[in-house]
C-alpha positions as CSV (number, residue, x, y, z in Angstrom):
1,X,-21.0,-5.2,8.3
2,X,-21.3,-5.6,4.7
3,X,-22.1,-9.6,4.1
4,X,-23.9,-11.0,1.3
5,X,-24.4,-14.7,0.7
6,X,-22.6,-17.6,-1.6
7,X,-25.7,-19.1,-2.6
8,X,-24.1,-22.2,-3.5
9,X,-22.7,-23.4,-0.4
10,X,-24.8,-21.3,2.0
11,X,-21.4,-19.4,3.3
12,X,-21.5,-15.6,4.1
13,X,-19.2,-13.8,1.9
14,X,-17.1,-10.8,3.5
15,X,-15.7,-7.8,2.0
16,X,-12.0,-7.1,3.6
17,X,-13.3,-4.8,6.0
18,X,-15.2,-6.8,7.7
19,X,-13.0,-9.9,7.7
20,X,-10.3,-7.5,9.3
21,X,-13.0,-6.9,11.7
22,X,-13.7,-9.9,12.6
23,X,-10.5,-10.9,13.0
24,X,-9.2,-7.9,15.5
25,X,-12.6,-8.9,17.5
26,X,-10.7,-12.7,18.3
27,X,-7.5,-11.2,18.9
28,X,-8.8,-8.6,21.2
29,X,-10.9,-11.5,22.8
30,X,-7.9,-14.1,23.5
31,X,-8.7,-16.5,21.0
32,X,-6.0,-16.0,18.8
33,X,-2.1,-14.8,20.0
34,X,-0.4,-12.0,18.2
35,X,1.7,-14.3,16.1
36,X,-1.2,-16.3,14.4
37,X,-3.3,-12.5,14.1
38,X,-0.2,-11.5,11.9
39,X,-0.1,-13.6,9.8
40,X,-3.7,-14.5,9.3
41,X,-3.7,-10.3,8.4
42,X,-1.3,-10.3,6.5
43,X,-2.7,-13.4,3.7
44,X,-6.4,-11.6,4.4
45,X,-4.2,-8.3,3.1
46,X,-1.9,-10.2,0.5
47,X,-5.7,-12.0,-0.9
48,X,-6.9,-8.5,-1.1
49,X,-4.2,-6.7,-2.8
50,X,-4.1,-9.5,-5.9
51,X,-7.7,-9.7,-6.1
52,X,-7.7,-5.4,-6.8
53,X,-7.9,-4.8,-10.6
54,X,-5.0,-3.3,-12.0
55,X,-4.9,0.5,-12.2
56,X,-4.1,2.3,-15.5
57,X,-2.3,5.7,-15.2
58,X,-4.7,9.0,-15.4
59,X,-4.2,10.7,-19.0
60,X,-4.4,14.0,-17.1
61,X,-2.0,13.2,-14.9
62,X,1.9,13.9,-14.9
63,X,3.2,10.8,-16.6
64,X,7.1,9.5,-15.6
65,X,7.5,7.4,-18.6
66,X,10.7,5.3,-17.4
67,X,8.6,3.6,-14.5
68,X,7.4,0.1,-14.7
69,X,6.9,-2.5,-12.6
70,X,10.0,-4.2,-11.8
71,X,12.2,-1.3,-11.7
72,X,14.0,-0.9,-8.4
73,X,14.7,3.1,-7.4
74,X,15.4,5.3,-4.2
75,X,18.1,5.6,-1.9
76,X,20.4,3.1,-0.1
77,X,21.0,1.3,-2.7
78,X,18.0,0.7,-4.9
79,X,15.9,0.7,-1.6
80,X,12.3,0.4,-3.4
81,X,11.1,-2.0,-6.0
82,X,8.2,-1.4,-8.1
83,X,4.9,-3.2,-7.4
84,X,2.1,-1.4,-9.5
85,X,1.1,1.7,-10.5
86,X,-2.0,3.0,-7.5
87,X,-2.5,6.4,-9.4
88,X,-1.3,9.7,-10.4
89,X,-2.0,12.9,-10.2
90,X,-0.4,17.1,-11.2
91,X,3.3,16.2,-9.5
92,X,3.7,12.6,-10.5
93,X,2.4,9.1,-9.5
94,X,1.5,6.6,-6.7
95,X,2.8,3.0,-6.8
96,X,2.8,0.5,-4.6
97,X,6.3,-0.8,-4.1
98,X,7.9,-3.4,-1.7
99,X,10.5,-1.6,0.7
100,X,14.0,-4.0,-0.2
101,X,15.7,-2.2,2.9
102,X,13.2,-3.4,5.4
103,X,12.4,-6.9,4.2
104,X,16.3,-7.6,4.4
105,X,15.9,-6.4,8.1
106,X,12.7,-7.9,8.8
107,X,12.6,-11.3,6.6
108,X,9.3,-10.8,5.4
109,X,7.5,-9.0,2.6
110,X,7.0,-5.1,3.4
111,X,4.3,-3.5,0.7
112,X,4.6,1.0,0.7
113,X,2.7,3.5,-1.3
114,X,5.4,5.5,-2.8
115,X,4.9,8.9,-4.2
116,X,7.1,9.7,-6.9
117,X,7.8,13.5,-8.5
118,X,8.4,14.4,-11.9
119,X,12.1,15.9,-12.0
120,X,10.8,18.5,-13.8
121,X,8.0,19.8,-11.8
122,X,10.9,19.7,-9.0
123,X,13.1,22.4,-11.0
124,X,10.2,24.4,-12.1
125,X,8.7,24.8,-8.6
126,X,11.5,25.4,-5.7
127,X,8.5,24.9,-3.2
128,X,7.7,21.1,-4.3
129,X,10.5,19.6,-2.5
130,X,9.4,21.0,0.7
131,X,6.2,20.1,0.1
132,X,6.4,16.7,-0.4
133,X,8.3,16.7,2.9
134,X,5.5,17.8,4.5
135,X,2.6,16.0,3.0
136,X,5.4,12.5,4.2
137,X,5.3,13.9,7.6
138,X,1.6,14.2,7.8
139,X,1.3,10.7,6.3
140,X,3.7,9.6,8.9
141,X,1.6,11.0,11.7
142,X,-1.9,9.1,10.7
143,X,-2.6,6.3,13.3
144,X,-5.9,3.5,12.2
145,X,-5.8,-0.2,12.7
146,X,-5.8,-0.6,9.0
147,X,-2.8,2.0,8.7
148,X,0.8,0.8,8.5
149,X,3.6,3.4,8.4
């Protein structure tokens, strides 16, 4: 466990990991219930996420110029909203968004990565479609305490 000091009040300082950690370790000992884990994870999560610097888009990287924070896109009526650019790469970009559709459902906050393809690399390669399908379904398929699908 990574834990360096605040010299000025004598308090360990954790990175997330390990406050995440510490935090499983009390819920899986019966100290804390499910409802009081949840939330605690989610603010240790929330704290994270705004403390994180923010990303600026790779100049090698397939750029879509009409995204921007803010702008709401995807199916179901305008099911994802725009959060902040994660990172891009050859077929487009990575941002985090917050999933509209489920929050309505669910009542609270709901954070995705979303992956997002240039139209054009879409008609120049037939195969992309497919392959972005299958790259979801893998993502889908990855189980970790720290992963969310």
């Amino acid at each position: 466990m990574l834990i360096s000091r605040n010299f000025a009040n004598h308090e360990p300082i954790m990175n997330p990991n390990a406050k995440l950690r510490e935090l499983k370790a009390l819920f899986d000992d019966g100290l804390m219930d499910r409802a009081e884990y949840d939330t605690r994870r989610a603010r240790l999560l929330d704290d994270w996420q705004q403390s994180l610097p923010a990303s600026t888009p790779d100049p090698h990287a397939t750029t879509i110029p009409e995204l921007r924070p803010g702008r709401e896109l995807g199916p179901e009526d305008n099911r994802y909203r725009l959060v902040k650019f994660l990172g891009g790469g050859g077929m487009g970009q990575v941002w985090l968004a917050r999933d509209l559709a489920e929050e309505s459902v669910e009542g609270r906050k709901c954070l995705k990565a979303v992956k997002l393809v240039h139209p054009e690399i879409l008609q120049r390669r037939p195969r992309a479609g497919a392959d972005l399908t299958k790259e979801a379904i893998k993502a889908r398929d990855l189980r970790h305490e720290f992963l969310r699908s």
